[in-house]
C-alpha positions as CSV (number, residue, x, y, z in Angstrom):
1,X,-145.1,15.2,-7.1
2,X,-146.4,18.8,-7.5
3,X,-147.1,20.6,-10.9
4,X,-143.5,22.1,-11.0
5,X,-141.8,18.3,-10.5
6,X,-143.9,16.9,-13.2
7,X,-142.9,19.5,-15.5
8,X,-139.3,19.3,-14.6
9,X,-139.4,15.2,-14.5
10,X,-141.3,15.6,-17.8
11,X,-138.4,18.5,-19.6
12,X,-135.6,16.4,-18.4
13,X,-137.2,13.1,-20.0
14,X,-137.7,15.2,-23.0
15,X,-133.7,16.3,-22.8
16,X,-132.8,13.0,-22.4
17,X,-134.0,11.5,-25.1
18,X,-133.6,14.7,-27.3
19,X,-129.7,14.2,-26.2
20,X,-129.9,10.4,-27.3
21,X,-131.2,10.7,-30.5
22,X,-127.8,13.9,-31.1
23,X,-125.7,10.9,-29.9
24,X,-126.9,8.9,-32.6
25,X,-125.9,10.8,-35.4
26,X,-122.7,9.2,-37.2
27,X,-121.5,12.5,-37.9
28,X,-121.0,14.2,-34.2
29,X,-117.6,14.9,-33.3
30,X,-116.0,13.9,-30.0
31,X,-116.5,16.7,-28.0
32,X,-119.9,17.6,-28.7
33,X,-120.5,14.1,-27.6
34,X,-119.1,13.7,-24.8
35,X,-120.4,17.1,-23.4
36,X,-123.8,15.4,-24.5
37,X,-123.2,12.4,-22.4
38,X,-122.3,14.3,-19.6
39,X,-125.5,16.4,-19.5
40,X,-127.7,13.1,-20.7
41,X,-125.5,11.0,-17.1
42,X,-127.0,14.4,-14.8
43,X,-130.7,14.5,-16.4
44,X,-130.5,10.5,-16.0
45,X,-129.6,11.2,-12.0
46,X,-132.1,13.5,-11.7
47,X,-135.1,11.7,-13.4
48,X,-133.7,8.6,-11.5
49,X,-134.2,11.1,-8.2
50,X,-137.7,11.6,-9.2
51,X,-138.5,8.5,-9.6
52,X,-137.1,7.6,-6.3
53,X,-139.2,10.2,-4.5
54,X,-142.6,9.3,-6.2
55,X,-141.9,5.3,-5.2
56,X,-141.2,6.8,-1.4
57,X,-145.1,8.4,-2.0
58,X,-146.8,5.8,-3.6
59,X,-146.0,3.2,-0.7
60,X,-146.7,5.6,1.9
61,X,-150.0,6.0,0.5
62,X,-149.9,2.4,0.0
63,X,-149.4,1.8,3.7
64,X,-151.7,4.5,4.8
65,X,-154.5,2.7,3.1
66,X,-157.3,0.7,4.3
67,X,-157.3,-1.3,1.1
68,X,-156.1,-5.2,1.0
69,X,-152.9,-4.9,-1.1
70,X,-149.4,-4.8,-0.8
71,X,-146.9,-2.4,-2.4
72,X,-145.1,-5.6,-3.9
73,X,-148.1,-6.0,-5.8
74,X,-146.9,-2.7,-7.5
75,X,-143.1,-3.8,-7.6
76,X,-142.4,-1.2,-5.8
């Protein structure tokens, strides 16, 4: 993950939870949250994306190593 992906992975983390804490007030009206869950179910696919990708990296290196583990041992 370059410097750009961590700060995006990082903002949409940041959105997300900044989204579920909005959801949580008693006093939000419909719309407004459902326009919130629609934008928290993207930044969820796209964090879920990123996540993907860095597991796909980790056991490459994992594989590329020399060292005596497996990528299980990482439940990976």
């Amino acid at each position: 993950m370059n410097e750009e992906e961590k700060i995006d992975f990082e903002r949409n983390l940041t959105k997300l939870d900044n989204i579920v804490n909005e959801l949580e007030d008693e006093h939000l009206n419909l719309d407004r949250s459902i326009e919130l869950f629609e934008e928290g179910v993207k930044l969820a696919e796209e964090i879920q994306t990123g996540l993907s990708e860095a597991k796909l990296r980790l056991k490459k290196v994992i594989e590329d190593s020399e060292l005596d583990f497996e990528a299980e041992d990482f439940d990976l």
